[in-house]
Backbone as a printed PyTorch tensor [residue, N CA C, xyz], in Angstrom:
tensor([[[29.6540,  3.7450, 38.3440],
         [28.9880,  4.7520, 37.5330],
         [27.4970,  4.3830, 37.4530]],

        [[26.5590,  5.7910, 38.2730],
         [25.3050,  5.2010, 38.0730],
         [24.8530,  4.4550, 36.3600]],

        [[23.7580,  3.3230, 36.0940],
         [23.1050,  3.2120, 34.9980],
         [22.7780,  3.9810, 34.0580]],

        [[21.9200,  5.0960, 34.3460],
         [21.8390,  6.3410, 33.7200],
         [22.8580,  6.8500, 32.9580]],

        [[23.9610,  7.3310, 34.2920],
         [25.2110,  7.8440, 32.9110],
         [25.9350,  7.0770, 32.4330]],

        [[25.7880,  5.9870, 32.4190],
         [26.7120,  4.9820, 31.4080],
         [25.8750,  5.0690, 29.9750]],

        [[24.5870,  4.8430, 30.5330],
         [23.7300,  5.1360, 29.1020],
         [23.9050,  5.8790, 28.0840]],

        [[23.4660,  7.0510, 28.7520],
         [23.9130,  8.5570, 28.4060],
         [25.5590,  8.6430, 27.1580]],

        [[26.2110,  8.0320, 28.0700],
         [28.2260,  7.5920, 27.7230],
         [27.9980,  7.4130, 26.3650]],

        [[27.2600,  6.0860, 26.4620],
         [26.9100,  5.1910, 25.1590],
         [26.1490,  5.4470, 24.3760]],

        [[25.4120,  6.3600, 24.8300],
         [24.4330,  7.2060, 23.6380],
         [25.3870,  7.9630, 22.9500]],

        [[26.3680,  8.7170, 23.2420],
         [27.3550,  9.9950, 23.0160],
         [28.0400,  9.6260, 22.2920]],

        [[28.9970,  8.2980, 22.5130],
         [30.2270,  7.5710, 21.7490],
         [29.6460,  7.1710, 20.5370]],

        [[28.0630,  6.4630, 20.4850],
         [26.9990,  6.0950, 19.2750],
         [26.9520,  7.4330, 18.2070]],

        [[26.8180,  8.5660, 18.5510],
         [26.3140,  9.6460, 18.4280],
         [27.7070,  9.6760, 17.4920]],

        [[28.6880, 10.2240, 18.1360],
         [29.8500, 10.6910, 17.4220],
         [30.3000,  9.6460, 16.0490]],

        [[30.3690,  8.2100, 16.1860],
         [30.6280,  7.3840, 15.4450],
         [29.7480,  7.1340, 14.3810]],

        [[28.1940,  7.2740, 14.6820],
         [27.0400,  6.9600, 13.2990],
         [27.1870,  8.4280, 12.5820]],

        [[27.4130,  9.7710, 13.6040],
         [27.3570, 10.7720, 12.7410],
         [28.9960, 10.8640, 11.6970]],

        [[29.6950, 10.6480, 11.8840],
         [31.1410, 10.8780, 11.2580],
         [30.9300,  9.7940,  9.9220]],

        [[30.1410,  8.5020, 10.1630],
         [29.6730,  7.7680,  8.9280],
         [28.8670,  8.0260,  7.9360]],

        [[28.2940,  8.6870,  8.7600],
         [27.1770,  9.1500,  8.1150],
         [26.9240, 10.4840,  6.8800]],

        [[28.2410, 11.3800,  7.5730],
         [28.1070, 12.6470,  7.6140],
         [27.0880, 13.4800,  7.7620]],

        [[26.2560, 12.9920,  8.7470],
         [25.3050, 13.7990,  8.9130],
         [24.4180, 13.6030, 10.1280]],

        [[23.6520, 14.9150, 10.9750],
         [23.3550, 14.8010, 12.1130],
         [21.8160, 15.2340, 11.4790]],

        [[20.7880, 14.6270, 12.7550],
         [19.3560, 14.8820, 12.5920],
         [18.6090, 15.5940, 13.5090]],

        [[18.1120, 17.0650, 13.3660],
         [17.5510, 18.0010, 14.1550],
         [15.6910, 17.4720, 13.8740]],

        [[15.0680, 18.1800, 14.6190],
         [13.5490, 18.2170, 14.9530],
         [13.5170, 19.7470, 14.2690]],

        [[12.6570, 19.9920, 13.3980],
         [12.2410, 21.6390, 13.0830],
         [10.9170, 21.3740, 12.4170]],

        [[10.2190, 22.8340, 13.2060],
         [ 9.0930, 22.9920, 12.8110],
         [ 9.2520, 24.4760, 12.3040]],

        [[ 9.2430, 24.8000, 10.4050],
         [ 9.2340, 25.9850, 10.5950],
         [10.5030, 26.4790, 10.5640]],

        [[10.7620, 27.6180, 11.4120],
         [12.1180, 28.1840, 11.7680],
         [12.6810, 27.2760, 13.2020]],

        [[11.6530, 26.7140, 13.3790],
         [11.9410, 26.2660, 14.7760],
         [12.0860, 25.1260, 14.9200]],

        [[13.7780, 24.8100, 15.5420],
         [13.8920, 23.3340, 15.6530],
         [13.7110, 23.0980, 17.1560]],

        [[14.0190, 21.7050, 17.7510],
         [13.6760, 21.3010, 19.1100],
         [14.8200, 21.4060, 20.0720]],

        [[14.2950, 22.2280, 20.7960],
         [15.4560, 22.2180, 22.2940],
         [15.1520, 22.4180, 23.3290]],

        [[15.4550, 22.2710, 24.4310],
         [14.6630, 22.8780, 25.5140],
         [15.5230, 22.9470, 27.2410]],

        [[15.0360, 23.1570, 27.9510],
         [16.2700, 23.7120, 29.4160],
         [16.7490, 22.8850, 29.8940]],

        [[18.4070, 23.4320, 30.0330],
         [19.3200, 22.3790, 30.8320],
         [18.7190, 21.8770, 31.8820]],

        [[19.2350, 20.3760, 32.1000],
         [18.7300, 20.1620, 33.3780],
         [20.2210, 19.9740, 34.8730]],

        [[20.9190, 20.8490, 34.0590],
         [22.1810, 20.9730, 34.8980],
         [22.4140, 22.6940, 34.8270]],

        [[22.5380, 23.4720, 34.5650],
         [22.5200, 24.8030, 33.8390],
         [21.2160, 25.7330, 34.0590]],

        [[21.1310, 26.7460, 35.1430],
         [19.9770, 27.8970, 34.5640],
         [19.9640, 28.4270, 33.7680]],

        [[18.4360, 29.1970, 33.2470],
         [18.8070, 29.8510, 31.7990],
         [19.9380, 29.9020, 30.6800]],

        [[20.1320, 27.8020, 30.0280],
         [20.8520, 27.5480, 29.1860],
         [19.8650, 26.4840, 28.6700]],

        [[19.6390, 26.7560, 27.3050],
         [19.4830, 25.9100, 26.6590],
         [19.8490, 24.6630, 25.6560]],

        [[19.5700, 23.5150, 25.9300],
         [19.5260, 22.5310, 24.8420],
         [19.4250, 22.5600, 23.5110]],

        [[19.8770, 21.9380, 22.6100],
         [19.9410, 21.7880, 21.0560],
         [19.7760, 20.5740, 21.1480]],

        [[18.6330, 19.8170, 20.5380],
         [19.1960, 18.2610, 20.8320],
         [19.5230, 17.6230, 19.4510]],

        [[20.2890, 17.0030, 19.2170],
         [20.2900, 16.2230, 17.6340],
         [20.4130, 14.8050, 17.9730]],

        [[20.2460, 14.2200, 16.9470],
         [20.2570, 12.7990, 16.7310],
         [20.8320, 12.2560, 15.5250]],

        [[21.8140, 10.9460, 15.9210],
         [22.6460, 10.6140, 14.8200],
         [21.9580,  9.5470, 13.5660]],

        [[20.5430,  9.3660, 13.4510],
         [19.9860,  8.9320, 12.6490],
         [18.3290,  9.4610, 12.7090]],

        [[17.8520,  9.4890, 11.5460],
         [16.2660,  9.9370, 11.0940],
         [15.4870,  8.7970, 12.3660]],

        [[15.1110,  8.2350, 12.4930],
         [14.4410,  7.3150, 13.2470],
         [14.3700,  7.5110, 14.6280]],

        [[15.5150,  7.9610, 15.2850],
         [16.1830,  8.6600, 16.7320],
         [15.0460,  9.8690, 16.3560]],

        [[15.5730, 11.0870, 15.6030],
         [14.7890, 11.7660, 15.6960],
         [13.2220, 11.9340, 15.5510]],

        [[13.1250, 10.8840, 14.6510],
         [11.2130, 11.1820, 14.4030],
         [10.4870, 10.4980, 15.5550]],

        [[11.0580, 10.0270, 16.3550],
         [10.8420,  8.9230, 17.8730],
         [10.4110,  9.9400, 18.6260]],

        [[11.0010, 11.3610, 18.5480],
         [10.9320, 12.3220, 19.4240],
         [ 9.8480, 13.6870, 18.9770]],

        [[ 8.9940, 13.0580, 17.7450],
         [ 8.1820, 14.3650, 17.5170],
         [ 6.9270, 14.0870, 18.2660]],

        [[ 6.4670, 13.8780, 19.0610],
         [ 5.6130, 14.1790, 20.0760],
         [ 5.6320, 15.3270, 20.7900]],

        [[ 4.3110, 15.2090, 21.5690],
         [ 4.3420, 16.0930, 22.5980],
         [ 4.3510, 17.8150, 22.2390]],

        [[ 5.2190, 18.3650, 22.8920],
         [ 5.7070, 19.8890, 22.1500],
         [ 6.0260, 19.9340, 21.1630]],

        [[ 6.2710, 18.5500, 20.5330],
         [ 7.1790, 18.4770, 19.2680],
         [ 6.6570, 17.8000, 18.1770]],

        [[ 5.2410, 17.9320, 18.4380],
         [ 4.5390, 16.6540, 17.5450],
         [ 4.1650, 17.4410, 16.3810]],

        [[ 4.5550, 18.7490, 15.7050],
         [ 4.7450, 19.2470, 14.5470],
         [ 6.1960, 19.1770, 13.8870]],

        [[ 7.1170, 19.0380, 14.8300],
         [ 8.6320, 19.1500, 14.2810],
         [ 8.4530, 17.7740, 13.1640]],

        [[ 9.3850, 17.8270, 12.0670],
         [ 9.7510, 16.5410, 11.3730],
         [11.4130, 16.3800, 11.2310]],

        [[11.6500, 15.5670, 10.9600],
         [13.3180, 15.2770, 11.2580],
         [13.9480, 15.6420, 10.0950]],

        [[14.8680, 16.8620, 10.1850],
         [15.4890, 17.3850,  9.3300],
         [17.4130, 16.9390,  9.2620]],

        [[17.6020, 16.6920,  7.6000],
         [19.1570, 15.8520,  8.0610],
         [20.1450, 17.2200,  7.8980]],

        [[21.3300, 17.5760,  8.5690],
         [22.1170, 18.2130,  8.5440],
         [23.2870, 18.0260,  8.6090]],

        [[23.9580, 18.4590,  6.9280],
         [25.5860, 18.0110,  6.6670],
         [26.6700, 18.2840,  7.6500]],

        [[26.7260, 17.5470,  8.3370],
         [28.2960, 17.4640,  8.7740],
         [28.8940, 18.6280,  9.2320]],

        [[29.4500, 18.2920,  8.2620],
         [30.0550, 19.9880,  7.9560],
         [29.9180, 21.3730,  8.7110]],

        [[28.1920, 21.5000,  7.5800],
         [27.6120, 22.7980,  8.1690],
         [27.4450, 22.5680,  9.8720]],

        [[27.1200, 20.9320, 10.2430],
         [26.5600, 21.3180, 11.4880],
         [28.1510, 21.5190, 12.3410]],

        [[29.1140, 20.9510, 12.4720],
         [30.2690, 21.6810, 12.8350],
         [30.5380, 22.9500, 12.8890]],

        [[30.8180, 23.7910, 11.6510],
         [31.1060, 24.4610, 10.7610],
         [30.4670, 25.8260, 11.2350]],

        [[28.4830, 25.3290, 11.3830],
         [27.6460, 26.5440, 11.5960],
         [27.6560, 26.5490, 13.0390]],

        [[26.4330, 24.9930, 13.0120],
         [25.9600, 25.4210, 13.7750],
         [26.6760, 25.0410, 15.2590]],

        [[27.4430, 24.2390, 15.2350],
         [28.5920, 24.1090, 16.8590],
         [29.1120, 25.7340, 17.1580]],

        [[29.6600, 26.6380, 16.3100],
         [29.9430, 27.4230, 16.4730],
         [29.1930, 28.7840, 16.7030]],

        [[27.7350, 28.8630, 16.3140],
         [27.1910, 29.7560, 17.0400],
         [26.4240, 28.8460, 18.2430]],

        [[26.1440, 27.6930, 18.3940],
         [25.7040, 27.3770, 19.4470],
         [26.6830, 27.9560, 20.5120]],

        [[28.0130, 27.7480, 20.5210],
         [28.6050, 28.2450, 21.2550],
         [28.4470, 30.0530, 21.5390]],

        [[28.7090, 30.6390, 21.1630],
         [28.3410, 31.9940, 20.6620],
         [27.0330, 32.7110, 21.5130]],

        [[26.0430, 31.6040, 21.2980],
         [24.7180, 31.6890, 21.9270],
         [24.9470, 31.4490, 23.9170]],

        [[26.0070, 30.5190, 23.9780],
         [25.8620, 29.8550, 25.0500],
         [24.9780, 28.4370, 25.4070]],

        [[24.8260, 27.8460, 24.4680],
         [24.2980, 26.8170, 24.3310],
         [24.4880, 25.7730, 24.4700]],

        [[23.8160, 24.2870, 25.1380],
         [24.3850, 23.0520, 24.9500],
         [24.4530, 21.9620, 24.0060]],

        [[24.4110, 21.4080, 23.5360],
         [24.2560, 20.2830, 22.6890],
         [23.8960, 18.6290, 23.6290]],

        [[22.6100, 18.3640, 23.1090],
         [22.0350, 16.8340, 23.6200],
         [22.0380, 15.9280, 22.2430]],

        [[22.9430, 15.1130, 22.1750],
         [23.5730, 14.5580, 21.3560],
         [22.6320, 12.9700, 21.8790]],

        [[21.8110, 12.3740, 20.9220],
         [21.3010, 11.6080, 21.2800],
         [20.8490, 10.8290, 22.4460]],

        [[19.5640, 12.0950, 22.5810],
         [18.9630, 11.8710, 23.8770],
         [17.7720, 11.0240, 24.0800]],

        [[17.3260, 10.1380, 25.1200],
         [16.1410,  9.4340, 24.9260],
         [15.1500, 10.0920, 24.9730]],

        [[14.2800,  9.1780, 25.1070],
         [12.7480,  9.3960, 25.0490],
         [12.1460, 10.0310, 26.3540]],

        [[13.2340, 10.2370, 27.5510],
         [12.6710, 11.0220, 28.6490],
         [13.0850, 12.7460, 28.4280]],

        [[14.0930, 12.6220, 27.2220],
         [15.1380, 13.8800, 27.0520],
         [16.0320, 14.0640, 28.2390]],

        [[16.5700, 12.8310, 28.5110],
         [17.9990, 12.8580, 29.1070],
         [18.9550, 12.8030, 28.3670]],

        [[20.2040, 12.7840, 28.7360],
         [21.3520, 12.5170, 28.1460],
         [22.4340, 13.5240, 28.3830]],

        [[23.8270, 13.1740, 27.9310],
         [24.8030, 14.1900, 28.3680],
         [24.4590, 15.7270, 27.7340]],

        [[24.8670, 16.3870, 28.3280],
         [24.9430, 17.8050, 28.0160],
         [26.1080, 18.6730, 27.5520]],

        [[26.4130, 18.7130, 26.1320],
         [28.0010, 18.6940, 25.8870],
         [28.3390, 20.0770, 25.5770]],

        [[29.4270, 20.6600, 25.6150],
         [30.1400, 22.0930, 25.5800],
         [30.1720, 22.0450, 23.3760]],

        [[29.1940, 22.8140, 22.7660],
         [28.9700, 22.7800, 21.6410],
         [30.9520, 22.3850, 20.6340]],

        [[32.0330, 23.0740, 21.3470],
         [33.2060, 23.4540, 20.8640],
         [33.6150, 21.7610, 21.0410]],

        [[33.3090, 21.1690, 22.4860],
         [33.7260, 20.0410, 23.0820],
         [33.6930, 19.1960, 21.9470]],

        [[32.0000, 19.0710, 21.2190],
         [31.6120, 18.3520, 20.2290],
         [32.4780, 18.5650, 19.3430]],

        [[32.5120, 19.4890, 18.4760],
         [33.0310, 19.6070, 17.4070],
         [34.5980, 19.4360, 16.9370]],

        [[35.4320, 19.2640, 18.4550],
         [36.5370, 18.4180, 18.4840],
         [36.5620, 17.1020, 17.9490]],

        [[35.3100, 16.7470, 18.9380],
         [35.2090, 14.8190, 18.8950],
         [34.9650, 14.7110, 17.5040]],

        [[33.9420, 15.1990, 16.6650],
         [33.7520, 15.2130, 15.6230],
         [34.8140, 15.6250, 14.2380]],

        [[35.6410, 16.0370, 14.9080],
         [36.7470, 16.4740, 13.6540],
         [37.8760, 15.6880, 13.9930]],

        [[38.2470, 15.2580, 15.5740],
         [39.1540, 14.2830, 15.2440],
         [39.2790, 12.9960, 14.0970]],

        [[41.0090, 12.8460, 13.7200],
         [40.9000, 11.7470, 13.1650],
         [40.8330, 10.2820, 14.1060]],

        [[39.9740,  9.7580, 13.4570],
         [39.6760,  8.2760, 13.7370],
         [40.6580,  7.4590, 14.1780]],

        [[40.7730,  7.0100, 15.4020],
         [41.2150,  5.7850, 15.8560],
         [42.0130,  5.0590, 15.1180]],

        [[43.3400,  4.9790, 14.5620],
         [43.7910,  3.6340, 13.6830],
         [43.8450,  2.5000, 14.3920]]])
């Protein structure tokens, strides 16, 4: 398995486990407008990216994004809302992506499985 997607793996498995502790996931928004931007697997589909801690996300307000500030979002709602119109939209989810904005590209519904399963005994 190239380096890259093992990374990526381990960003994802991080992602699911700090957010379920946490209860809570961290978007970029400026405004009405939070941060996402084009698949890099997918034409005309866009990215959602979140991050499973404040620090992940404020790492990433540069650039296009150097007005966004890191906004926290319950659990819940982000299941609840927003997995489900992301889907709706046709949308992906970048679930703790680096600093190049790589990372896996997940099926919004896919997530919100991983996220509602019960935990490992």
């Amino acid at each position: 398995m190239p380096q890259e997607q093992a990374a990526a793996e381990e960003n994802y498995r991080r992602f699911i486990a700090q957010v379920r502790e946490s209860g809570e996931v961290w978007g970029l928004r400026s405004g009405p407008d939070w941060a996402y931007c084009e698949s890099h697997e997918y034409e005309e589909t866009d990215v959602l990216v979140f991050w499973s801690d404040r620090a992940a996300a404020q790492q990433h307000a540069q650039g296009e994004w150097k007005q966004h500030r890191p906004v926290a979002i319950p659990l819940e709602e982000f299941v609840d809302e927003w997995l489900l119109g992301m889907d709706k939209d046709r949308a992906l989810v970048g679930p703790n992506w680096g600093l190049e904005l790589d990372g896996l590209e997940v099926e919004p519904l896919d997530l919100a499985d991983q996220l509602s399963e019960d935990e490992p005994t």
